[in-house]
C-alpha positions in Angstrom: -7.4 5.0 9.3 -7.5 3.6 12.5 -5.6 0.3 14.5 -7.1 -2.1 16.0 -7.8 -5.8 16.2 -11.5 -6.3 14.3 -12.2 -6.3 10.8 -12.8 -2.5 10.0 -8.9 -2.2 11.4 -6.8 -0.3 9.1 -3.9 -2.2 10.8 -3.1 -4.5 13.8 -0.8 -3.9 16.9 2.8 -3.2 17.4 4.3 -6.6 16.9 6.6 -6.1 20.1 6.2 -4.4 23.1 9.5 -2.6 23.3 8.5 -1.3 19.8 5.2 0.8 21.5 8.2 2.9 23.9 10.4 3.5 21.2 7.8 5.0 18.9 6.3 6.9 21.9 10.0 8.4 22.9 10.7 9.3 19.3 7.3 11.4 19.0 8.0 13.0 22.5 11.6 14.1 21.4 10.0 15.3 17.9 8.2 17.8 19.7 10.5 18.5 22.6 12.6 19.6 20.2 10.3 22.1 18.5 8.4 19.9 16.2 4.6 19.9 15.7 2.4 17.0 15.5 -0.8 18.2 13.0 -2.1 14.4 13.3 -1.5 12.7 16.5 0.9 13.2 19.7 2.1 11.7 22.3 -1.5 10.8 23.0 -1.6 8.9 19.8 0.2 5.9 21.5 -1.6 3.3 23.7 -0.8 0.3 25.1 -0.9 -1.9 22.0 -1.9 0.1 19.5 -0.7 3.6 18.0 -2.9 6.1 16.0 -1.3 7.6 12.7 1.2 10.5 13.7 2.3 13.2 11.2 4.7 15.1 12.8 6.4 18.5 10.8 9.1 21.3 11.5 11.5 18.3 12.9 14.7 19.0 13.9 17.7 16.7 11.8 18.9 16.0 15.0 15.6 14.4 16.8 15.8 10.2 17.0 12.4 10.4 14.8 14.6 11.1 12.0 17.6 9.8 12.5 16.5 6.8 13.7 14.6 4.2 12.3 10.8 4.4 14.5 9.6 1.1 13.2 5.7 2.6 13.6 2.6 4.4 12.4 4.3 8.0 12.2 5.7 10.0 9.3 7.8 13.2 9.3 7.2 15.9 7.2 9.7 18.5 6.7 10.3 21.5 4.2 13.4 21.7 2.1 14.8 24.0 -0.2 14.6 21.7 -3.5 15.1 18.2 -4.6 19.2 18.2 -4.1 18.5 19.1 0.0 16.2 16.4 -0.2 18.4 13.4 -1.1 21.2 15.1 1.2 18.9 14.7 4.2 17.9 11.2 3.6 21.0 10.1 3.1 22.6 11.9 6.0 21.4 9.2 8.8 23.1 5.9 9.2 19.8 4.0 8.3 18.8 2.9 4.7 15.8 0.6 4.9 13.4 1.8 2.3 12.2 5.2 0.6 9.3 6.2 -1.4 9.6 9.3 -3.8 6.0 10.8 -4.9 6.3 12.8 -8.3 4.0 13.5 -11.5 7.0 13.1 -13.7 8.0 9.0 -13.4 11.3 10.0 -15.5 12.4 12.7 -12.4 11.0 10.4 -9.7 13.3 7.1 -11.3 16.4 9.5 -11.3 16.1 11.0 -7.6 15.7 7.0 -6.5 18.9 6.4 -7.8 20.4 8.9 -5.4 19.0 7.7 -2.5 20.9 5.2 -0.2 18.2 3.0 0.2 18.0 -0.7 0.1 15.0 -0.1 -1.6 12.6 2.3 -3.4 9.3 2.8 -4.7 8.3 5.7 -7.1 4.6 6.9 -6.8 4.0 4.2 -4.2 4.9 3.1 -0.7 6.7 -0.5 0.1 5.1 -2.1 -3.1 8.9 -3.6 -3.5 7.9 -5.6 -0.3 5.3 -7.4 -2.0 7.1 -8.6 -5.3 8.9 -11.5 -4.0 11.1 -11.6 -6.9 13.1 -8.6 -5.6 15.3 -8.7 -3.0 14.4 -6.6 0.1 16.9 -5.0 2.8 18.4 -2.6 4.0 21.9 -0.9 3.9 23.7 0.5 6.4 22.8 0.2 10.1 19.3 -1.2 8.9 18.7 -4.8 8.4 20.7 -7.4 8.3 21.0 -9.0 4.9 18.2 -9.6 2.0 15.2 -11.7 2.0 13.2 -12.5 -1.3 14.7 -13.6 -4.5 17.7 -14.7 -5.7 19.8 -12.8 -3.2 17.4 -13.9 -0.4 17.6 -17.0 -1.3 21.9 -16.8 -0.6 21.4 -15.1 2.7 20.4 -18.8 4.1 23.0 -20.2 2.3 27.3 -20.5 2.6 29.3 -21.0 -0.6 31.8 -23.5 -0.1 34.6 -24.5 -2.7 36.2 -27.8 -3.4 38.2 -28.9 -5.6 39.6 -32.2 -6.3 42.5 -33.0 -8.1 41.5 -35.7 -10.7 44.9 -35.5 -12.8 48.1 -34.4 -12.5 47.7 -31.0 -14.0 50.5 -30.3 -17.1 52.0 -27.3 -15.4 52.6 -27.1 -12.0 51.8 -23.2 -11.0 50.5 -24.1 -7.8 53.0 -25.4 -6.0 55.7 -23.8 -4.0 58.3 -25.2 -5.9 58.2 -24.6 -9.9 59.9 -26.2 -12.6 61.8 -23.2 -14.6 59.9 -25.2 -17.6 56.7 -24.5 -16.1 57.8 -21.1 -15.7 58.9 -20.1 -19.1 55.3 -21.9 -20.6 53.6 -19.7 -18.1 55.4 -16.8 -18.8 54.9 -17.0 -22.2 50.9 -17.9 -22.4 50.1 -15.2 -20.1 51.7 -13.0 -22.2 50.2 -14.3 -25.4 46.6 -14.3 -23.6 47.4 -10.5 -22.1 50.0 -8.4 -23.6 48.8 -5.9 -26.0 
């Protein structure tokens, strides 16, 4: 696996060139605070381009995973069973997407329903960003609305009510002044509608 711009390219370039420093200042504070990179470094990260990065023994507090790094890298940490896991991953302010890896499906499905993700794969990584049909996004801090689908589809869109009075309606319950008939005809089909 390997960047780059020619054909045997795993993947291309950082799309911005901001992106290249942030993902370079995340690694170095990974490992400034005591974690270990066992793919990759600092060194992994050139001008355009960035080499895979596996980084493991992170600190909760390092910006590589609280933060969203938006590059090639992947933390790796240790926890104590599946319950620490979903606390952790829900503890930053992010919730773009998540990926749970299992051989039981069943187990995998119910710790993606605990995880405050705009999205999630089981046994797979992003395939909900390929199926146009869902809608993809984040929650929290991360993104800024949905794209793809239905609900994508409303993100470019405002809803905007109008009514027009065609008739003058039979009761008058909307206006500031009501008729005590109104009232009592009111009264009495709301009642007939919701009393139990």
């Amino acid at each position: 696996m390997r960047p780059g711009g020619d054909d045997t390219a795993t993947y291309g370039p950082m799309t911005l060139p901001r992106q290249v420093d942030i993902v370079r200042d995340h690694i170095a504070d990974a490992l400034t605070r005591g974690g270990t990179a066992v793919v990759g470094g600092v060194g992994a990260v050139h001008e355009r381009y960035i080499d895979p990065v596996i980084l493991t023994d992170v600190p909760e507090t390092s910006t590589a995973v609280r933060e969203e790094t938006f590059g090639p890298t992947v933390v790796v940490n240790k926890v104590g069973d599946l319950d620490e896991a979903v606390e952790r991953a829900n503890a930053t302010a992010y919730g773009l997407g998540a990926s749970v890896f299992t051989r039981k499906r069943a187990r995998g499905t119910a710790l993606a329903h605990r995880l405050r993700s705009g999205a999630v794969s089981v046994n797979s990584v992003f395939s909900y960003g390929a199926i146009p049909a869902l809608p993809f996004g984040g929650i929290g801090e991360s993104g800024f609305g949905r794209v793809h689908g239905a609900d994508g589809l409303f993100e470019f869109s405002r809803a905007h009510a109008l009514t027009v009075e065609r008739y003058p309606a039979p009761l008058k319950l909307f206006a500031l002044e009501r008729a005590e008939r109104d009232m009592r005809i009111a009264t009495w089909m709301f009642r007939l509608r919701h009393a139990r």
